[in-house]
DOZALUM-909852 format. One record per residue (C-alpha): residue number from 1; y, x, z. Coordinates in steps of 0.02 Angstrom, whole numbers. Each point is the difference from the previous one (the first is absolute). Layout:
BEGIN
   i     c2     c1     c3
 NUM      Y      X      Z
...
This chain:
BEGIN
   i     c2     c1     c3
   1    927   -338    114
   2   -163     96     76
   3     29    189     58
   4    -27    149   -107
   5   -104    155     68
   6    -14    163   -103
   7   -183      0    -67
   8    -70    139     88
   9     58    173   -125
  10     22   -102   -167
  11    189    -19     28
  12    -13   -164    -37
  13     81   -134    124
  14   -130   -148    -11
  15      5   -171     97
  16    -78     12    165
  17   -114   -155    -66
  18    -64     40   -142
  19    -54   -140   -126
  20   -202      6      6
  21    -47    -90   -175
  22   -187    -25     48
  23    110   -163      4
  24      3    -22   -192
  25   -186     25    -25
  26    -43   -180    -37
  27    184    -66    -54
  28    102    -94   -145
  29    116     95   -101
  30    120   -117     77
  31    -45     16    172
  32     15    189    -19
  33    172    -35    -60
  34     82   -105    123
  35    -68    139    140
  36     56    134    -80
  37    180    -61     21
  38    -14    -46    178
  39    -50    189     15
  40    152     52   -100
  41    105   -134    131
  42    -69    100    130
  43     42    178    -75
  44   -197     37      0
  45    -16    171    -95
  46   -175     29    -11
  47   -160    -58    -64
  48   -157     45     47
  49   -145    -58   -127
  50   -165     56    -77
  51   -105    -23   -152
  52   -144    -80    103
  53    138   -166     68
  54    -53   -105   -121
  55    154    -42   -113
  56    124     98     90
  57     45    115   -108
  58     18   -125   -159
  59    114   -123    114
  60    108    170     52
  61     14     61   -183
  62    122    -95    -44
  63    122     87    144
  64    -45    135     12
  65     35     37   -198
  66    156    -84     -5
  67     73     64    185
  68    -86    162     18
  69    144     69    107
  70    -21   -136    114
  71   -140     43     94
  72   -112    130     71
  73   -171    -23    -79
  74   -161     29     62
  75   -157    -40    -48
  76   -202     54     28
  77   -173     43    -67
  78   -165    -10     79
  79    -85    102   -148
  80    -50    146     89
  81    -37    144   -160
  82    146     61   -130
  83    -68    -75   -143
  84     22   -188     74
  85    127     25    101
  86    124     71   -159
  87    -58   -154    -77
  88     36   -106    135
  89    171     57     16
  90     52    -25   -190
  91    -51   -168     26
  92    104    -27    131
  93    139     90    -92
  94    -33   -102   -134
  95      4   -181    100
  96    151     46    120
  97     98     50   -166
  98     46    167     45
  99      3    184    -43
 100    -36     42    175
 101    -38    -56    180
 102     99     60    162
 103   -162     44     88
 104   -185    -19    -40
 105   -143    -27    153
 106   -190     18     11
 107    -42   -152     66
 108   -113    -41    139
 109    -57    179     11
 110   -104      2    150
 111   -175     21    -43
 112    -63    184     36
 113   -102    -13   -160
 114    153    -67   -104
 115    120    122     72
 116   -115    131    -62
 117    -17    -73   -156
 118    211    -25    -30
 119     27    170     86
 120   -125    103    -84
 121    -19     89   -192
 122     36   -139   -130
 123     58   -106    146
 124    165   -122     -4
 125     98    126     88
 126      6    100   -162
 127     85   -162    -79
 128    102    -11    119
 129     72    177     15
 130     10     -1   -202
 131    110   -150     -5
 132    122     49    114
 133      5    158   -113
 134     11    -93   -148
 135    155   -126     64
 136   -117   -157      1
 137     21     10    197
 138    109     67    118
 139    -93    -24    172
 140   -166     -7     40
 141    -63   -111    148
 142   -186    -56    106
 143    -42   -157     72
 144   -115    -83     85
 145    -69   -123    109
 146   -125      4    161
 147     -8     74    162
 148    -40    160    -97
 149    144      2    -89
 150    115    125    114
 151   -140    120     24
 152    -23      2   -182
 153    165     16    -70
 154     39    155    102
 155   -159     72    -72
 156     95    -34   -198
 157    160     75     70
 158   -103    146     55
 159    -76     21   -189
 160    165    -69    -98
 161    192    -10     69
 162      8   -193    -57
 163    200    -79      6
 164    -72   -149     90
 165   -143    -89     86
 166    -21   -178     37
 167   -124    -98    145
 168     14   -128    119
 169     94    -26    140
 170     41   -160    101
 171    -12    -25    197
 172   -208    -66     -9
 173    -48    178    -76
 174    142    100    105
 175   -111    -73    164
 176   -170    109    -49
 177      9    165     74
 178    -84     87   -128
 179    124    -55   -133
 180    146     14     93
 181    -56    190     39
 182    -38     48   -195
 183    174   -111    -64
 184    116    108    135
 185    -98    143    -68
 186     42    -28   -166
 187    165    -62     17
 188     47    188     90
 189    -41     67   -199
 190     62   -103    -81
 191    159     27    123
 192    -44    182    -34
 193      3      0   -195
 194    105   -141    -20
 195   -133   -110    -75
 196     68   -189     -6
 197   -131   -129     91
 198    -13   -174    -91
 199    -86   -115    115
 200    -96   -164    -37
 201    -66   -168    102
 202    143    -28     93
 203     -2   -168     -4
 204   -193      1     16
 205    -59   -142    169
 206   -173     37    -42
 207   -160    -24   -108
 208      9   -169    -90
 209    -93   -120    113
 210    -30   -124   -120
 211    -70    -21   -177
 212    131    -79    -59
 213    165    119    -26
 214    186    -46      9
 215     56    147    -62
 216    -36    147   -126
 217    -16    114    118
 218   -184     64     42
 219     46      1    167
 220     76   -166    114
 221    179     50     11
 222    129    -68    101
 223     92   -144    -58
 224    153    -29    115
 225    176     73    -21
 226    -10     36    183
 227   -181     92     -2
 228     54     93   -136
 229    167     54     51
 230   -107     76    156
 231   -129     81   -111
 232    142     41   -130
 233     94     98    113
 234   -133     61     98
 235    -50    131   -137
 236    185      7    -52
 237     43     70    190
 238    -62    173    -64
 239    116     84    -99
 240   -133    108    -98
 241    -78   -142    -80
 242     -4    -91   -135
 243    -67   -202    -10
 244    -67    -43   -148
 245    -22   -200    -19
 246   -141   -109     10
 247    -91    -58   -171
 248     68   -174     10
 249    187    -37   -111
 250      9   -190    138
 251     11    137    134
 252     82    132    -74
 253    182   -103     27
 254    -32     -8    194
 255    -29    175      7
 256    129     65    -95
 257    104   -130    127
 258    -66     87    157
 259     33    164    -68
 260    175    -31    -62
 261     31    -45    178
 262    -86    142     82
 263    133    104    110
 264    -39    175     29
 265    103      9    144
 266    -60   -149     77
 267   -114     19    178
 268   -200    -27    -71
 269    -52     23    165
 270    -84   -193      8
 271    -82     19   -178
 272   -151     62     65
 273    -36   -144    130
 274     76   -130   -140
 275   -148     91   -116
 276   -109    -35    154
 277     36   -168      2
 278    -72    -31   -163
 279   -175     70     34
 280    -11     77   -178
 281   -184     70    -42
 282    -21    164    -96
 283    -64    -10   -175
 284    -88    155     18
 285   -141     52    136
């Protein structure tokens, strides 16, 4: 079974890996199926989705209806004003089969303009803050992507005291100064308020290198037990985090093998030169 870590103030104990379904964007009904019991095998407790995966939300319906209790449930918007947002989040109400999410997330807020836009008079926030007063949410999260992303997220904590935020993190992006300075930054509030930090592209190696792709990820992940038990429990090594897991359900079982076996109290002291070894490439510049 994989580790449970309390999500940040929620009170909620959640898997340390999180279940990232981005994975059941382009899916069967089937296929959805079959990996939602390995998940349930592996004592995964939340989901992470969003109304812009694809079919995500359909192929997670049918679960999250029927075993509400189960899980944790997350899910996003990119609308950034009240009006589409609200209607953005009924539909996802609607699809999961649900009276209510666990905890709701502007998604991929990182352009100034944007922000301004989902921050501002008639903006998303005002969505957001009136369905967590009306029950249809009970957290309210940010996320993001880029090497903007820490810099930009303390700027939204600054204007709203969000439950969660979410950005990458893997050894390639840990290795640029700049973003290693803003994450640590970051990671002291969220320390501070007790903010949980999801985390993304774990398993990333690099840009895709080829036109043709052998996975659904949008980035060339690793593919080998061993690579990702490295990368796996790389991320895993800091207790404040969370890993959310790579858009792919032909991965997803490795990964939820490498973090079933990650040990806490094990030395990590060689995971940095095994990350090393790889020569993994940043996605982001």
């Amino acid at each position: 079974m994989i580790q449970q870590r309390a999500f940040g103030r929620t009170g909620h104990m959640s898997t340390c890996t999180i279940f990232g379904a981005a994975a059941f964007g382009r899916v069967t009904q089937d296929e959805a199926d079959r990996t939602m019991e390995v998940l349930l095998d592996y004592g995964v407790n939340h989901i992470d989705t969003a109304n812009s995966y694809g079919e995500s939300e359909k192929r997670l319906g049918p679960w999250t209806g029927r075993y509400r209790d189960r899980f944790f449930l997350a899910t996003k918007t990119e609308e950034r004003t009240y009006a589409k947002a609200k209607e953005h989040l009924h539909r996802s109400l609607d699809l999961l089969k649900t009276d209510h999410v666990d905890l709701w997330q502007m998604h991929v807020l990182v352009q100034p303009d944007q922000w301004e836009i989902a921050m501002g008079p008639g903006g998303a926030l005002e969505a957001f803050i009136e369905a967590k007063e009306q029950g249809l949410v009970r957290f309210l999260g940010i996320t993001g992507h880029y090497t903007v992303v820490s810099w930009m997220h303390k700027r939204s904590l600054e204007r709203y005291d969000f439950d969660s935020v979410l950005l990458p993190y893997n050894y390639a992006m840990m290795q640029n100064p700049t973003y290693q300075a803003d994450f640590a930054a970051l990671m002291e509030i969220c320390e501070a308020r007790n903010v949980a930090v999801q985390t993304i592209k774990s398993c990333t190696r690099g840009p895709w290198q080829t036109e043709q792709h052998t996975a659904a990820t949008w980035y060339e992940p690793f593919t080998e037990q061993a690579d990702i038990d490295s990368a796996v429990h790389w991320v895993l090594r800091n207790p404040r985090v969370f890993l959310n897991t790579p858009g792919d359900i032909h991965l997803l079982p490795k990964v939820l093998d490498a973090a079933a076996r990650f040990d806490p109290a094990a030395p990590a002291d060689d995971l940095d030169e095994r990350m090393a070894s790889l020569e993994p490439s940043p996605l982001f510049l």
